[in-house]
C-alpha positions as CSV (number, residue, x, y, z in Angstrom):
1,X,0.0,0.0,0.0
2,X,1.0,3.4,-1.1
3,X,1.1,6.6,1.8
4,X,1.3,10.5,0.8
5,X,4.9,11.7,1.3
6,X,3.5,14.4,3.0
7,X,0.9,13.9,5.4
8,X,1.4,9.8,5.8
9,X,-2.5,9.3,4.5
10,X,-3.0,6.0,2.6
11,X,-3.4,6.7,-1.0
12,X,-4.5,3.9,-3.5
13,X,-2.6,4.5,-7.0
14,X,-3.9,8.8,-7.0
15,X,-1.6,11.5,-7.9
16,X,-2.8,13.7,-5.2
17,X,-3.5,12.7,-1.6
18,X,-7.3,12.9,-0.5
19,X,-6.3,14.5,2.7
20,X,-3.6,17.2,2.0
21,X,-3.8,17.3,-1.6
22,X,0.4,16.9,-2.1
23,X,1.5,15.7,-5.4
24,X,2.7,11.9,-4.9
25,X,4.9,10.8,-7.4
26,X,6.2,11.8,-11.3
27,X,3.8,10.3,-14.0
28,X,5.9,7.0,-15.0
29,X,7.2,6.8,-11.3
30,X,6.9,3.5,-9.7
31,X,4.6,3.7,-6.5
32,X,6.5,4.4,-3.4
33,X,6.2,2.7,-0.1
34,X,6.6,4.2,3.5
35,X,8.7,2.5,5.3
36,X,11.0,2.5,2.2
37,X,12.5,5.8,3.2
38,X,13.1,7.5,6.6
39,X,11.1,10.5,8.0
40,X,14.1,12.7,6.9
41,X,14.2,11.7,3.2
42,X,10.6,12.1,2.8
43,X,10.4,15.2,3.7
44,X,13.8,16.4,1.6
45,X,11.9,15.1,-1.3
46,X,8.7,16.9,-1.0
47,X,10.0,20.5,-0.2
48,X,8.8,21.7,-2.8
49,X,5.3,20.4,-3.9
50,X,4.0,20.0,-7.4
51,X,0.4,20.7,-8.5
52,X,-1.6,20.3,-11.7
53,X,-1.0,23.2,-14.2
54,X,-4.7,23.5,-14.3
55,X,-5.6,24.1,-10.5
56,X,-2.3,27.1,-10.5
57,X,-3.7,29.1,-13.3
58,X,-7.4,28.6,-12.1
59,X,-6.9,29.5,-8.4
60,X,-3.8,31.4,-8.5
61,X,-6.1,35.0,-8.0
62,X,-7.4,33.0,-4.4
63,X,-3.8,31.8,-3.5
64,X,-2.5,35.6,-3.6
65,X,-4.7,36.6,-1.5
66,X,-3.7,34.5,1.2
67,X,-0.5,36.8,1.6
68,X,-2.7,40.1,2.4
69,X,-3.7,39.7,5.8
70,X,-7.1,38.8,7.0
71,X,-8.0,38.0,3.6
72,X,-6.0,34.8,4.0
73,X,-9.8,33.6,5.2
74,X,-11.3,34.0,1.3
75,X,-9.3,31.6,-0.1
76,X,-9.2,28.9,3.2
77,X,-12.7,29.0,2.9
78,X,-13.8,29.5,-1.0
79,X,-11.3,27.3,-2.1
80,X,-11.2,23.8,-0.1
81,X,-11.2,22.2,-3.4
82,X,-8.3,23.2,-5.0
83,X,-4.9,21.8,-3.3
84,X,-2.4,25.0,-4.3
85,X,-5.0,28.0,-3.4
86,X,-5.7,25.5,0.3
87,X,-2.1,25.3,0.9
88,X,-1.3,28.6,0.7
89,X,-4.1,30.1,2.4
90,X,-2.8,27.6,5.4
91,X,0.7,29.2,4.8
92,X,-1.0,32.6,5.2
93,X,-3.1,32.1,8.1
94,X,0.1,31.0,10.1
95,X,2.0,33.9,9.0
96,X,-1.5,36.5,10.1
97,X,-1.1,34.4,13.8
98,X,2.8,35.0,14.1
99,X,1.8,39.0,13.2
100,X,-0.8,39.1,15.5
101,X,1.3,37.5,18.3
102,X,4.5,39.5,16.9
103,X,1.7,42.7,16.6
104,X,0.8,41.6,20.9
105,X,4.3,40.8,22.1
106,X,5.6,44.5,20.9
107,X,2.9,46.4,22.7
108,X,3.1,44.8,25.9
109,X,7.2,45.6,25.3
110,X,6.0,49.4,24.5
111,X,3.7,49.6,27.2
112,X,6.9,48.1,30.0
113,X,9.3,51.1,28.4
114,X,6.9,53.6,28.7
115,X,6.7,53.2,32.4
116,X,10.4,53.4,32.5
117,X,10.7,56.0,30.2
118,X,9.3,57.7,27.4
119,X,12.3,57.8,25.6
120,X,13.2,54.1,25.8
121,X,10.1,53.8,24.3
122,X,10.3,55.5,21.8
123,X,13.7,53.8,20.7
124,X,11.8,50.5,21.0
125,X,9.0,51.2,19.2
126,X,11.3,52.2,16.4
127,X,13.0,48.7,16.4
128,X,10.5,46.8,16.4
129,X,8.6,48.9,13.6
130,X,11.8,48.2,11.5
131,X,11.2,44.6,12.4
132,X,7.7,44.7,11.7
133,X,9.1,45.3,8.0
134,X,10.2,41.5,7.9
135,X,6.5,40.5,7.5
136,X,6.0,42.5,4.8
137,X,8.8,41.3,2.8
138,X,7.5,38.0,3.6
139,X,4.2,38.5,2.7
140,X,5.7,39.7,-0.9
141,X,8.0,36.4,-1.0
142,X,5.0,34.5,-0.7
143,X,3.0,36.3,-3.5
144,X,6.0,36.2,-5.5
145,X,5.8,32.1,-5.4
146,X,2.4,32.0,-6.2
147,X,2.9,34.3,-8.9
148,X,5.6,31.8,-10.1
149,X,2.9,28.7,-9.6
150,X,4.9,27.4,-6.7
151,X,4.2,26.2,-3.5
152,X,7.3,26.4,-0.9
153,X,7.2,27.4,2.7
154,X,8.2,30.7,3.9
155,X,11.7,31.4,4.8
156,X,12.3,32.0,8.5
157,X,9.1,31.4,9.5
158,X,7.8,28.6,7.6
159,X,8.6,26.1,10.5
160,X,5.8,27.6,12.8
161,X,2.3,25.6,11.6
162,X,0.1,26.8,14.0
163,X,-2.8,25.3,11.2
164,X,-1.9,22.8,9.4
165,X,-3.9,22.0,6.5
């Protein structure tokens, strides 16, 4: 029996797996068997996910919009069916929580350094606005890979999944 590289979901001879939607082998390939490779292999060889041509250019639109904040929630919700436009609206939705905790974390800071001083926070502030840049650039590296058809995770922050698909 066949299991998605991915998630570890039985799949029976599909190209996509019915639970996370991953790409499971090249056309041609021979079916591949679990405990064939170790945890570390598999997930080296599906860093980078392929999806059909068809579901990139139909949803890629919903998948953008996954980068832009709350709007994450249009395509996690309008687009369950299609496996590029669900993955990255998970992607998105994880990077939304680590601003909102990023967003919390930085006023409770603020707050602390205004009661020491008003100057300390104001030098604070400052930093962390300039580091509150980092999610905007990583917003735009994840609408640049849709925008490419791709589906990899974010740098630096692509090992927090606070949702998984």
């Amino acid at each position: 029996m066949a299991f998605c590289l991915r998630c570890g979901a039985p799949v029976d001879g599909t190209p996509f797996c019915p639970v996370c939607g991953a790409a499971q082998e090249e056309p041609g390939a021979a079916p591949t068997d679990r405990s064939a490779k170790s945890g570390a292999a598999e997930r080296e060889a599906v860093r980078e996910e392929v999806y059909c041509q068809g579901d990139i250019s139909e949803n890629r639109g919903m998948a953008a919009l996954s980068y832009l904040g709350l709007l994450c929630l249009v395509p996690y919700f309008a687009a369950r069916t299609s496996p590029f436009a669900h993955g990255h609206a998970v992607r998105g939705m994880n990077l939304m929580l680590l601003e909102v905790a990023y967003l919390l974390l930085t006023s409770i800071l603020n707050a602390i350094c205004s009661l020491i001083a008003w100057q300390l926070a104001l030098v604070v502030s400052t930093a962390f606005s300039i580091c509150g840049l980092l999610f905007v650039g990583l917003s735009a590296i994840g609408i640049w890979t849709v925008c490419r058809g791709q589906s990899r995770s974010l740098p630096l922050v692509g090992a927090f999944r606070l949702i998984r698909s």
